[in-house]
PLY file of the C-alpha trace (Angstrom):
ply
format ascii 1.0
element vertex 244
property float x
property float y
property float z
element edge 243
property int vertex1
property int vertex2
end_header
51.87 -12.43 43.93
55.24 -12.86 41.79
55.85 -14.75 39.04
59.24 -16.50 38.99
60.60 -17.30 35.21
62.90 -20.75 35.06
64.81 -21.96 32.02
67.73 -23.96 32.58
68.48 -26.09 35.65
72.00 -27.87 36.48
72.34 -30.94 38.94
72.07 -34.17 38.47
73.34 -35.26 35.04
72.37 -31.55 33.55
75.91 -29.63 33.49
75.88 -25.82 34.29
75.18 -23.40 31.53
74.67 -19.26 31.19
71.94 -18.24 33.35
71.18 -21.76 34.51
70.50 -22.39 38.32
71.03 -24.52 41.22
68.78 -27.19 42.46
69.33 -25.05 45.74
68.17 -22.38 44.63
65.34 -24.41 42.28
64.07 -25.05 46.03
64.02 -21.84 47.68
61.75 -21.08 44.49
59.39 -23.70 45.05
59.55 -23.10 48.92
58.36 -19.57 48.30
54.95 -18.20 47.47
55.25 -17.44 44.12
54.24 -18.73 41.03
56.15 -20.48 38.83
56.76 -20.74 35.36
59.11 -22.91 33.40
60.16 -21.74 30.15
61.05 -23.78 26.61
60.28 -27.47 28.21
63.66 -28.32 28.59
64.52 -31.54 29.84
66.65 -29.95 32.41
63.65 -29.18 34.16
62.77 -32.57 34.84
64.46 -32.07 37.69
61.71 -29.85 39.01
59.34 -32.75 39.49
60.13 -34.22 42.78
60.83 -30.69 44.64
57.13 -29.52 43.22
55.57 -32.90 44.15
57.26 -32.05 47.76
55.80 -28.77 48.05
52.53 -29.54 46.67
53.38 -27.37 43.91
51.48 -26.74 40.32
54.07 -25.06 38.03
52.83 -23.66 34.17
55.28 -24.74 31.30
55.42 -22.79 28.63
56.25 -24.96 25.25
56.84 -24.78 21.63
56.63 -27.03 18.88
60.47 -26.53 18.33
62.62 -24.44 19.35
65.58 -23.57 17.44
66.95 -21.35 20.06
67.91 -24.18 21.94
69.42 -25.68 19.00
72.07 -22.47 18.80
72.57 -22.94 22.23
73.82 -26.83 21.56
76.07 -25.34 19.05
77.31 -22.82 21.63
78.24 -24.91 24.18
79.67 -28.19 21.76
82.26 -25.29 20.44
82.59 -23.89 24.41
85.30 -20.81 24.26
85.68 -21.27 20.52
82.59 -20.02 19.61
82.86 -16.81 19.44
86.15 -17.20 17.58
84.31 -19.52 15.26
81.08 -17.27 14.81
82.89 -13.63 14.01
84.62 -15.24 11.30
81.30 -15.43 9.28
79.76 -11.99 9.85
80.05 -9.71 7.50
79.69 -6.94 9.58
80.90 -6.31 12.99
81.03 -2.47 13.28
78.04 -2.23 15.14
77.39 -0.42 18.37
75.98 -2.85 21.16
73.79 -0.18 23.38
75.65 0.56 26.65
72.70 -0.57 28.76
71.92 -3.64 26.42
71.03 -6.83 28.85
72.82 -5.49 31.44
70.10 -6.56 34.08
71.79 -10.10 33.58
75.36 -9.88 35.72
76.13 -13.34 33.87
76.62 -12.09 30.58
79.72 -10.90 29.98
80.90 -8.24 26.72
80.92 -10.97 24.13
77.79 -12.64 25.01
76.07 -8.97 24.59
77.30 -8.12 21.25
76.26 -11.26 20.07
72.90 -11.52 21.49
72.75 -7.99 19.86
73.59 -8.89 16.05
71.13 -12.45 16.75
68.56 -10.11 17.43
68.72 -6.88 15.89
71.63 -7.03 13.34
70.96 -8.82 11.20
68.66 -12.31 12.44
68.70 -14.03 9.07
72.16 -14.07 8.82
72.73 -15.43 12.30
70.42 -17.93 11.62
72.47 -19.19 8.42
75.55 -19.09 10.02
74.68 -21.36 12.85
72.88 -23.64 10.60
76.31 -23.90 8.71
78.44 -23.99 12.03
76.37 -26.66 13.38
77.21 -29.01 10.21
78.36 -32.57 11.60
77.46 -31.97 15.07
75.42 -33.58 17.03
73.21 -31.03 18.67
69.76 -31.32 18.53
67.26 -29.66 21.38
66.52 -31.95 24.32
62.91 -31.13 25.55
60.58 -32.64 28.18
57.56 -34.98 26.56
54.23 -32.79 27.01
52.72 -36.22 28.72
54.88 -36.09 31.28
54.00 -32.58 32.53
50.42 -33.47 32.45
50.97 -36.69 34.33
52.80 -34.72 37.09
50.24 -32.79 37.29
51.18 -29.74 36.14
49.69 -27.08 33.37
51.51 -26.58 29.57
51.08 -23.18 28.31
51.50 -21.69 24.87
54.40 -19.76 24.13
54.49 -20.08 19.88
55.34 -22.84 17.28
58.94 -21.83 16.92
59.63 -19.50 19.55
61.20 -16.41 16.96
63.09 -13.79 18.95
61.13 -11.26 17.30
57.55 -11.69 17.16
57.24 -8.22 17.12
58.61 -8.22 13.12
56.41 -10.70 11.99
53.37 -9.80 9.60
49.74 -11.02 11.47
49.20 -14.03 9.93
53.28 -15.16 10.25
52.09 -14.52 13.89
48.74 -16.27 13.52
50.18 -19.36 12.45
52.59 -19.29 15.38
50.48 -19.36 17.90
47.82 -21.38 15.99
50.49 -24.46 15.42
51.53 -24.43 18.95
47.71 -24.30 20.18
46.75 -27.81 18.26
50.09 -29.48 19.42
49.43 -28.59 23.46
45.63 -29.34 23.15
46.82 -33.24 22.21
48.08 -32.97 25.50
45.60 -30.82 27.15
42.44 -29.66 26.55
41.56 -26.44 28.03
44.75 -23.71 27.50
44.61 -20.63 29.24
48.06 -18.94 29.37
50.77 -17.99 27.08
54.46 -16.73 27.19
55.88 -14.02 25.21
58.68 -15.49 23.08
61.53 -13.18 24.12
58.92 -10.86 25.69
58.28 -9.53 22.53
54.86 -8.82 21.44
52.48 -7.11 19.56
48.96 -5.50 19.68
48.20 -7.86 17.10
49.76 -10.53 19.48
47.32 -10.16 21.97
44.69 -9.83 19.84
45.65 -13.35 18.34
45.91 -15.32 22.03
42.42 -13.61 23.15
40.70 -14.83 20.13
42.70 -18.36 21.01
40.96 -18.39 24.44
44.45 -17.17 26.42
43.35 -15.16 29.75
46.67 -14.66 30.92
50.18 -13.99 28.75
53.36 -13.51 30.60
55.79 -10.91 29.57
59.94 -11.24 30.28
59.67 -7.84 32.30
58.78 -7.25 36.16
57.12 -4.01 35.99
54.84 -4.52 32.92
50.81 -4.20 33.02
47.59 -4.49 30.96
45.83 -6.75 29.37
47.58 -9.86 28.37
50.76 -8.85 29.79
51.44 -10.14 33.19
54.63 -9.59 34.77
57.74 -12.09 35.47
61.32 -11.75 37.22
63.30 -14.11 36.20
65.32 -16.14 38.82
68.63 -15.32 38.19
67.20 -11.93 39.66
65.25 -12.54 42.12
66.09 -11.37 45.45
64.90 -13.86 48.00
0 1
1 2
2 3
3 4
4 5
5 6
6 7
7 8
8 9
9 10
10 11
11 12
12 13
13 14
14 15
15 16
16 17
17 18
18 19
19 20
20 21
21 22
22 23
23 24
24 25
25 26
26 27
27 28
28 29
29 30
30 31
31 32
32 33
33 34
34 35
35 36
36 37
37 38
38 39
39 40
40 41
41 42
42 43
43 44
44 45
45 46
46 47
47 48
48 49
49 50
50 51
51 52
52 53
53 54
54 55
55 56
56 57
57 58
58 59
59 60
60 61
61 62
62 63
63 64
64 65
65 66
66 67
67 68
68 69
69 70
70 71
71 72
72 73
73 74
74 75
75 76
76 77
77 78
78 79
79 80
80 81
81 82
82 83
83 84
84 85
85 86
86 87
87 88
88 89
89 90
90 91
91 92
92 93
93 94
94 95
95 96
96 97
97 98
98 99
99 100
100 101
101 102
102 103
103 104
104 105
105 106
106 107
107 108
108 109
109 110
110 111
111 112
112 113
113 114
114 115
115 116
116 117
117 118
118 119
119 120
120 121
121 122
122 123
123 124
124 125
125 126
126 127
127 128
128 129
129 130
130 131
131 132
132 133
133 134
134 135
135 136
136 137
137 138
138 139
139 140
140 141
141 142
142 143
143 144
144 145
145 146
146 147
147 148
148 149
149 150
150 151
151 152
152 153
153 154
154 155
155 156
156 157
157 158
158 159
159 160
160 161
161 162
162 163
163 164
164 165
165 166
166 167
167 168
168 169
169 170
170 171
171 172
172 173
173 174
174 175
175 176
176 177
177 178
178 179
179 180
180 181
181 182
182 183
183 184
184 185
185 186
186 187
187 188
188 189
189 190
190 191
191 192
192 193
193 194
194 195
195 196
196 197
197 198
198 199
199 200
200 201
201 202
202 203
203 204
204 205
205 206
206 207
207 208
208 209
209 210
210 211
211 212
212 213
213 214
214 215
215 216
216 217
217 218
218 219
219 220
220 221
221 222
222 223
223 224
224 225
225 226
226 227
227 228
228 229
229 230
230 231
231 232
232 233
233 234
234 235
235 236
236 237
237 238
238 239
239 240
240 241
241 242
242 243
């Protein structure tokens, strides 16, 4: 069976952003036979509720404790086509070669939103990180997310997927990782009590990584990639390329 991967839905109140989908398609999805995740509990996915309680469908949502990703992405679209503009004036160093087959699998992104996905997460993170801390400054952007409660009461399962979702678990010592996963753990279990699956933050992962969510009682940890395998590794596709 396939694994679908959601993140952002538009419709109803929830304006259109990069890589988000249509409550259309949201339906085909739930109308198929394959699982479904939801990534990042954001509130835009509210909107799955009522087309899952049509279907008689039980979704997993994978959630963090915060997520600052989604914070960068208020930034990104309060500044809309100045961003870029905004954000290149701050690096230090743009000289660096984006790889020519660097999240191409995603039609949406165009050249820009590469090479900056590319310095976020290989570049130079820390200084990414500072910059949009100081772009952000007066603005109002802080990370919408759907209440755990509320995905319990619908009747669907949360599932781990770290404390602060870093984009590169991978980097981090074991117990920077530990204390990831650990943190996120005792804020789902005051939701629910038994936790079984994970999310790979970025699909990035670790030996150590699964070594961490089998000792945390995980049986099943989703991956970003459609063609991965083993233990603690399950395979996703993510909508946007899905052929259905």
């Amino acid at each position: 069976m396939t694994t679908l991967m959601i993140h952002h839905i538009h419709g109803e109140g929830h304006p259109p952003v990069k890589g988000s989908i249509s409550l259309e398609l949201l339906e085909k999805a739930v109308q198929s036979e394959h699982q479904l995740t939801f990534n990042g509990g954001l509130i835009c996915q509210e909107l799955a509720f009522p087309l899952l309680k049509k279907y008689g469908r039980v979704a997993i949502f994978f959630m963090n404790n915060e997520n600052k990703m989604e914070a960068h992405k208020q930034v990104m679209e309060a500044l809309g086509n100045q961003f870029y503009l905004t954000f290149w004036k701050y690096v230090r160093d743009t000289a660096f070669i984006v790889p020519k087959d660097f999240l191409t699998e995603y039609a949406f992104y165009t050249q820009e939103d590469r090479k900056y996905r590319y310095y976020r997460d290989y570049v130079d993170t820390k200084r990414h990180d500072e910059i949009m801390q100081g772009i952000a400054g007066n603005l109002n952007v802080t990370g919408l997310f759907i209440n755990p409660q509320k995905i319990v009461d619908n009747g669907h399962i949360i599932g781990l997927q770290s404390a602060t979702h870093p984009r590169r678990m991978d980097l981090l010592k074991p117990h920077e990782q530990f204390n990831e996963w650990v943190s996120n753990l005792a804020m789902v279990r005051k939701f629910q009590r038994e936790i079984l699956y994970a999310a790979h933050p970025m699909g990035r992962y670790t030996e150590v990584t699964k070594e961490i969510l089998s000792i945390l009682g995980i049986t099943n940890a989703y991956t970003t990639k459609e063609n991965s395998q083993g233990f603690l590794e399950s395979p996703r596709i993510d909508i946007n390329t899905w052929t259905h």
